[in-house]
C-alpha positions as CSV (number, residue, x, y, z in Angstrom):
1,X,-3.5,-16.1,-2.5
2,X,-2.1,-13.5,-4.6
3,X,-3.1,-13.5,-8.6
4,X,-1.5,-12.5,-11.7
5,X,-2.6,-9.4,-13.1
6,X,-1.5,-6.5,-15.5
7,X,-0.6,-3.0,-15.6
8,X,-4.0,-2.5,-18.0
9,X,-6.7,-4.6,-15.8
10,X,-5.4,-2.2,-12.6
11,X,-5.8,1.1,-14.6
12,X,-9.0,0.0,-16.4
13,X,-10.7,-1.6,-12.7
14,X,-9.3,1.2,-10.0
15,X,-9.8,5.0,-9.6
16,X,-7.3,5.9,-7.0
17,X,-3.5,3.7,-8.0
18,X,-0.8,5.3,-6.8
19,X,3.4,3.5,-6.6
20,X,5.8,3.2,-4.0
21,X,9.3,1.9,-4.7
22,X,10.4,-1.6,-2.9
23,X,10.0,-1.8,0.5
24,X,9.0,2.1,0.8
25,X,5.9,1.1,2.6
26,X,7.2,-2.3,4.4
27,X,5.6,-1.4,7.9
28,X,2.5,0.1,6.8
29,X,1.6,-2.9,4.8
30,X,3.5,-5.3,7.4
31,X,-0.1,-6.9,8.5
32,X,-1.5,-7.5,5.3
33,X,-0.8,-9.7,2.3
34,X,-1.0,-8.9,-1.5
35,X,-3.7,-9.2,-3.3
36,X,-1.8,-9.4,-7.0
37,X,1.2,-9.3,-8.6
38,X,2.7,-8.6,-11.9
39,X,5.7,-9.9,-14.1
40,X,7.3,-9.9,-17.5
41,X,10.3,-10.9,-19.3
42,X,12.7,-9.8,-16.4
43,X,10.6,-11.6,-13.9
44,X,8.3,-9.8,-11.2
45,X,7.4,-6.4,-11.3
46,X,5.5,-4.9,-8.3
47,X,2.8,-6.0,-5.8
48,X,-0.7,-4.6,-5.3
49,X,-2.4,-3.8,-1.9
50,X,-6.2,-2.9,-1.9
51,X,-6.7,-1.0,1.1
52,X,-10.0,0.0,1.9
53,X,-10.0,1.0,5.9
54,X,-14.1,2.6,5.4
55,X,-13.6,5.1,2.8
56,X,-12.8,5.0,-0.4
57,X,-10.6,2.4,-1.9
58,X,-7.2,3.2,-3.0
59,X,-4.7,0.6,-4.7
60,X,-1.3,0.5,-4.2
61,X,1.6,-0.9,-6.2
62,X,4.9,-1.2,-4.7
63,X,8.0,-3.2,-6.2
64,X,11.0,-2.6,-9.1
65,X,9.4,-1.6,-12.1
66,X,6.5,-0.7,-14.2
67,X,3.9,0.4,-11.6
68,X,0.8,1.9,-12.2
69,X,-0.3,5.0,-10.8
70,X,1.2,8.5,-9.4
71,X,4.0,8.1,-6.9
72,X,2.3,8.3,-3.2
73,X,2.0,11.1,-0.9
74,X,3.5,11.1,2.1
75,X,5.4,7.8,2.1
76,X,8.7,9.2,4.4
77,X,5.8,10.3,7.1
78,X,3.7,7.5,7.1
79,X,6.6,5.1,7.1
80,X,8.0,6.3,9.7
81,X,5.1,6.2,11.9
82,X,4.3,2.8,11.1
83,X,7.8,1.8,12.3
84,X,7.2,3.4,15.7
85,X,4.2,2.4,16.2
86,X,5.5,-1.2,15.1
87,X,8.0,-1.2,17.7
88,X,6.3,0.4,20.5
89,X,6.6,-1.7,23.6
90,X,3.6,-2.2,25.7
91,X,1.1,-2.5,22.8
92,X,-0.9,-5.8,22.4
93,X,-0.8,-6.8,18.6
94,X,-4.7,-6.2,18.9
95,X,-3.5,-2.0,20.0
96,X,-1.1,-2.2,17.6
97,X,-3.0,-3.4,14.3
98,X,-5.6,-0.8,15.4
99,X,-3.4,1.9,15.2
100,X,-2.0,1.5,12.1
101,X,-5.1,0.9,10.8
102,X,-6.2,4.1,11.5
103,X,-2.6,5.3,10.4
104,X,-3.9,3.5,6.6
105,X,-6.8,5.5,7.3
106,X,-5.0,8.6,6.8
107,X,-2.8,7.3,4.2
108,X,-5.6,6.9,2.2
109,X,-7.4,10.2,2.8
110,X,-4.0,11.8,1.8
111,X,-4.2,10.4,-1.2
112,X,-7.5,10.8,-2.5
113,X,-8.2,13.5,-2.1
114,X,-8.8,15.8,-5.0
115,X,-5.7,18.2,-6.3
């Protein structure tokens, strides 16, 4: 179950935020669920994903407006993975989640890492 949060709790509680427009990052979050959410006047905002895949943990906000964080690396490459890895045929779900668990992996290292 998702929670209400603000802009100010994520920057104050997270080192690594970066923001991904609507639906940018649709298959390589397909699996997992949101663990917050934000809204004001003109209803809700973004969502935010926690991923931690074994390294460090990086938050992601992705929705219409006001997000938190640097724009994501990457987002056209990994995307585009996701979705072929997504609808690869002859992959159990089990196969499947693995690999783009390990395709979060590197979504994560990308960035961050350091500039």
């Amino acid at each position: 179950m998702k929670y209400r949060t603000t802009a100010k709790e994520l920057r104050r509680n997270n080192n690594y935020i970066v923001s991904a427009g609507y639906c940018d990052l649709q298959f390589l979050l397909r699996d997992l669920a949101p663990n917050a959410y934000t809204c004001g006047v003109y209803g809700w905002n973004f969502d935010v994903y926690d991923l931690d895949e074994g390294g460090v943990p990086l938050t992601v906000c992705t929705g219409y407006r006001g997000m938190v964080g640097k724009t994501a690396k990457g987002i056209d490459i990994f995307e585009a993975r996701a979705r072929e890895i997504w609808e690869t045929r002859g992959m159990t779900y089990e196969e499947t989640r693995a690999a783009i668990k390990n395709l979060r992996r590197a979504f994560i290292e990308l960035n961050t890492k350091e500039a």
